[in-house]
N, C-alpha and C positions, 0 to 999 in steps of 0.2 A: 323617714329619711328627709333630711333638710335639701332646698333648691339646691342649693351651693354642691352638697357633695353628689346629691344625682346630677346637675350638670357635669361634673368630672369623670365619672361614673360614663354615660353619654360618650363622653369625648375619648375616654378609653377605650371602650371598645369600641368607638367609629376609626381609630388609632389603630387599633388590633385589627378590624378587618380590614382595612386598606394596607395595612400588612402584608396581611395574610393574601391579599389579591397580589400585590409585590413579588412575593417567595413566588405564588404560583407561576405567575407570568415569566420569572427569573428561571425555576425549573424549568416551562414549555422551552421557552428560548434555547437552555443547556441541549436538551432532548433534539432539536431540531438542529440545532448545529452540530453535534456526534453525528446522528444520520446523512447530515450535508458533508461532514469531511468523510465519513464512511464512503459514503457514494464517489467524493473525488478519487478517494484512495484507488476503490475497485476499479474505477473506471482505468487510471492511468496505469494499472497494473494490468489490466485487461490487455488494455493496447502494447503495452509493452511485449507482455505475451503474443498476440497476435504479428508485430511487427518483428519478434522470434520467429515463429510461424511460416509467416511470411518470406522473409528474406533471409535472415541469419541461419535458418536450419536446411533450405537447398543449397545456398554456400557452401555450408559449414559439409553436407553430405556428397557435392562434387566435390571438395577439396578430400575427402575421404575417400570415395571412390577412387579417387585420380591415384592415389597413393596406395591403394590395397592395402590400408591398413586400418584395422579399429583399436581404438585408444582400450585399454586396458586398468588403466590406473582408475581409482580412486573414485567416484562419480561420473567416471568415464571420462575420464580429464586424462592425457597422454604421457604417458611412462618416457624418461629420460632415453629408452631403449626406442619408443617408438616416433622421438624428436632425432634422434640420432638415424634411424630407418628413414625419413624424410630426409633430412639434409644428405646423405649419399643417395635419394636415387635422384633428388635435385640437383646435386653434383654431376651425375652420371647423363642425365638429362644434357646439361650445359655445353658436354663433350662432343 
């Protein structure tokens, strides 16, 4: 093989693996930031949950209490009948 084309030769694959180190480093990076937004994600949904938990679900079950009634509908989300049951005994309330 003549200089000229093993220097080429050389510079290709010195070409190919500083590549090849490129891709890698460009994958680690991809890898590391899925798990970095992964982890935001969990986190802020976590706390959301928690501050459900926390605060909106004693709310939400003195306000149920207070009204002797449990929602019925759908995911447990309140039937037209049982918004209508609250507004007369809040009416009645008022008197």
């Amino acid at each position: 093989m003549d200089p000229e084309s093993k220097h080429l030769l050389d510079e290709v694959r010195a070409l190919a693996k500083d590549n090849h180190h490129l891709l890698r480093a460009i994958r680690r990076h991809q890898l590391i930031g899925a798990f970095w937004k992964f982890a935001v994600w969990f986190i802020l949904l976590a706390l959301a949950f928690f501050g459900y938990q926390q605060y909106l679900r004693p709310l939400a079950e003195t306000f149920s209490s207070a009204t002797q009634t449990t929602p019925s509908g759908l995911f447990g989300l309140p039937t037209s009948a049982d918004i209508q049951k609250l507004i007369n005994s809040f009416k009645a309330g008022q008197r």
